[in-house]
C-alpha positions in Angstrom: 14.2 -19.8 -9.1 11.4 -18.5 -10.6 12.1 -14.4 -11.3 9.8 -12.4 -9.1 8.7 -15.2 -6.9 8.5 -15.2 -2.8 11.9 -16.6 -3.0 13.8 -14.9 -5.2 12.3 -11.7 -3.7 13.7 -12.5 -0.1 17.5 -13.0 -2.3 17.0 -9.5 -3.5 16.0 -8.6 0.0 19.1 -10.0 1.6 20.7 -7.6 -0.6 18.8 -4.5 -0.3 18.9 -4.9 3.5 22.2 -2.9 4.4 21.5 -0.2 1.8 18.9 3.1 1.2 15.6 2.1 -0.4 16.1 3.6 -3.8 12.1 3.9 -4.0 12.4 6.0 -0.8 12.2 10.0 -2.6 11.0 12.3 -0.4 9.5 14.3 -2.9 7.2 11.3 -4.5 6.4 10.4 -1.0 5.6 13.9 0.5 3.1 14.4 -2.9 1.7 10.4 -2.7 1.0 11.1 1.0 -1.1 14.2 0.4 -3.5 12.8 -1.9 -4.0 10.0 1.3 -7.1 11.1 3.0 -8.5 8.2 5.3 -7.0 4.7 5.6 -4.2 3.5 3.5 -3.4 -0.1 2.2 0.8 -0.6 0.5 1.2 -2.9 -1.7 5.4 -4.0 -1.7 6.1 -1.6 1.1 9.5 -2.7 1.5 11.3 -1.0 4.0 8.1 0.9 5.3 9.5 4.1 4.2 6.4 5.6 2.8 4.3 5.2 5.8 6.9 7.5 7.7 5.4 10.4 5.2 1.7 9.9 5.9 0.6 11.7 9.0 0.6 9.4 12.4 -3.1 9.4 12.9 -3.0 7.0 9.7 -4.4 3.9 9.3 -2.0 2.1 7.1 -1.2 -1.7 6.5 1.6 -2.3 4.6 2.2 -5.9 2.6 5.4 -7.2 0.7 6.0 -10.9 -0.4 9.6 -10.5 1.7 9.6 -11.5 5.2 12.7 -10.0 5.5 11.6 -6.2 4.2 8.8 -6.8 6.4 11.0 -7.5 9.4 13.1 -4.4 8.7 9.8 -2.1 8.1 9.0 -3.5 11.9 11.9 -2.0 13.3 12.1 0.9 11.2 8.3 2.0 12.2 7.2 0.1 15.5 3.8 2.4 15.1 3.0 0.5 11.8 1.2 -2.5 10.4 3.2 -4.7 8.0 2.6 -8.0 6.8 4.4 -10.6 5.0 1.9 -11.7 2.1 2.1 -12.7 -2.2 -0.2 -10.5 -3.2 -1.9 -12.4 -5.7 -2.2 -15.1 -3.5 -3.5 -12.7 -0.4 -7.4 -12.8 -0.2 -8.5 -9.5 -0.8 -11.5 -9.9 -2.1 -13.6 -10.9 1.7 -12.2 -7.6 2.5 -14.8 -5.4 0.5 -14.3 -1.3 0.8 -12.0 -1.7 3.8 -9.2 1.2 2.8 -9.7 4.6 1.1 -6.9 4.3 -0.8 -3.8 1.8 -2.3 -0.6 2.2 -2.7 1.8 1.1 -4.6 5.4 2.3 -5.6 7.5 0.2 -8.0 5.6 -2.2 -7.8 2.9 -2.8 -10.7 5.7 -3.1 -13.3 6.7 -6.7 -11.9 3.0 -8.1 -12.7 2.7 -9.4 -16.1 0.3 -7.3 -18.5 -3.2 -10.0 -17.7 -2.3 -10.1 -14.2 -2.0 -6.6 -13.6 -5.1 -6.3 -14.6 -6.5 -9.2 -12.4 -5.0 -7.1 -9.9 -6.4 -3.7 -10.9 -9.6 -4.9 -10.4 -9.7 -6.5 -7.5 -7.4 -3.1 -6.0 -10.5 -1.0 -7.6 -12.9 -3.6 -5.3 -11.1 -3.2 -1.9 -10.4 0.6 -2.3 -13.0 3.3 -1.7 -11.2 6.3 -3.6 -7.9 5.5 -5.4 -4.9 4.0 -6.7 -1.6 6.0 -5.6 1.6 4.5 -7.9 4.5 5.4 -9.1 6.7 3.2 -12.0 9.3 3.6 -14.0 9.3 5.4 -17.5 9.7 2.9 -20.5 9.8 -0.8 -21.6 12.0 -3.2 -19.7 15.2 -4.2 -20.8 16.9 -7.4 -20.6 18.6 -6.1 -18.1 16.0 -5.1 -15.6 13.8 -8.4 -16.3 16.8 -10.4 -15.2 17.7 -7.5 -12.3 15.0 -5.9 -11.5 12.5 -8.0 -12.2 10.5 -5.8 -14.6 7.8 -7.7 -16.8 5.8 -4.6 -18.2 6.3 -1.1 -19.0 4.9 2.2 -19.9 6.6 4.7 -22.3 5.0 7.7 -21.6 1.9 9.1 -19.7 -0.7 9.0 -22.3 0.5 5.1 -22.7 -0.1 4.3 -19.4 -3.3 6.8 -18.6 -4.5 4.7 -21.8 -4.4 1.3 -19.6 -4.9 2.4 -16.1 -8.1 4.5 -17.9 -10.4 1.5 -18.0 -10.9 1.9 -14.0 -11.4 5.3 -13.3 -9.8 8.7 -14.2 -6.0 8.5 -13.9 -4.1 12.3 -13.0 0.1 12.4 -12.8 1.9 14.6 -10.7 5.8 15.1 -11.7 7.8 12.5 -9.9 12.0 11.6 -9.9 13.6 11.5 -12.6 12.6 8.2 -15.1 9.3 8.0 -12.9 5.7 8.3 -14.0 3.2 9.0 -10.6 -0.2 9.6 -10.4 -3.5 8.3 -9.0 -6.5 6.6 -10.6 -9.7 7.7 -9.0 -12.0 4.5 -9.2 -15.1 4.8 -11.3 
């Protein structure tokens, strides 16, 4: 099974399914969902936990490559969008400016370093205003690349502000513990 493929995705979600989110912290969301002004596209929303934060009146879509976090983000938030979709197989492109911002939390450490950056710039052509993430602090361990999945990582903020820089000016704001948040304002 290839490691952070549609299927082995939907084995960790089988998991996940009876237990707390551990990407769910209240504090990273309530801050995330302040910086959201207008429409809101998640990339590996999960259990749809962050789109409980943003304010009702919220357009928000949310996409994971699990059909079975996406079935539990149904009946966790009826009110919200959420669709079953790879990512980097999901047409984005056709879909111009079409949200103000993305979203994405623990996600963009599971993309390997040239597809990230695939992905970064077609996230910087579908967004209007910014890029909202949050990842974990350091370089992967064998450990999380077998368990978590973790292909790249970022030691420090002036690391990653040194990467995410080359698409618009990146800002942190103090997240959980081993976490590094912030938003990059598209060029």
């Amino acid at each position: 099974m290839q490691l952070n493929s549609a299927e082995w995705w939907e084995t960790k979600a089988q998991k996940y399914k009876d237990k707390s989110d551990a990407r769910d912290r209240p504090g990273e969301g309530r801050t995330a969902a302040s910086l959201v002004t207008g429409t809101v596209l998640e990339l590996g929303s999960a259990f749809g936990h962050f789109s409980a934060y943003l304010k009702k009146s919220t357009q928000y879509l949310g996409i994971d490559i699990s059909k079975v976090l996406v079935d539990e983000a149904r009946k966790n938030y009826p009110g919200r969008l959420f669709v079953q979709a790879n990512v980097t197989n999901f047409s984005l492109r056709q879909w111009g400016k079409c949200v103000d911002h993305v979203c994405a939390f623990q996600v963009l450490e599971h993309f390997k370093s040239e597809d990230l950056h695939k992905l970064l710039t077609l996230l910087s052509g579908i967004s209007r205003k910014s890029l909202i993430f949050s990842v974990p602090r350091g370089k992967p361990s064998p450990s999380a690349l077998k368990n978590d999945g973790h292909l790249i990582g970022w030691t420090d903020e002036a690391e990653l502000s040194a990467e995410f820089g080359k698409y618009g000016d990146v800002s942190f704001w103090e997240g959980a513990d081993n976490h590094i948040c912030g938003e990059v304002k598209w060029f």
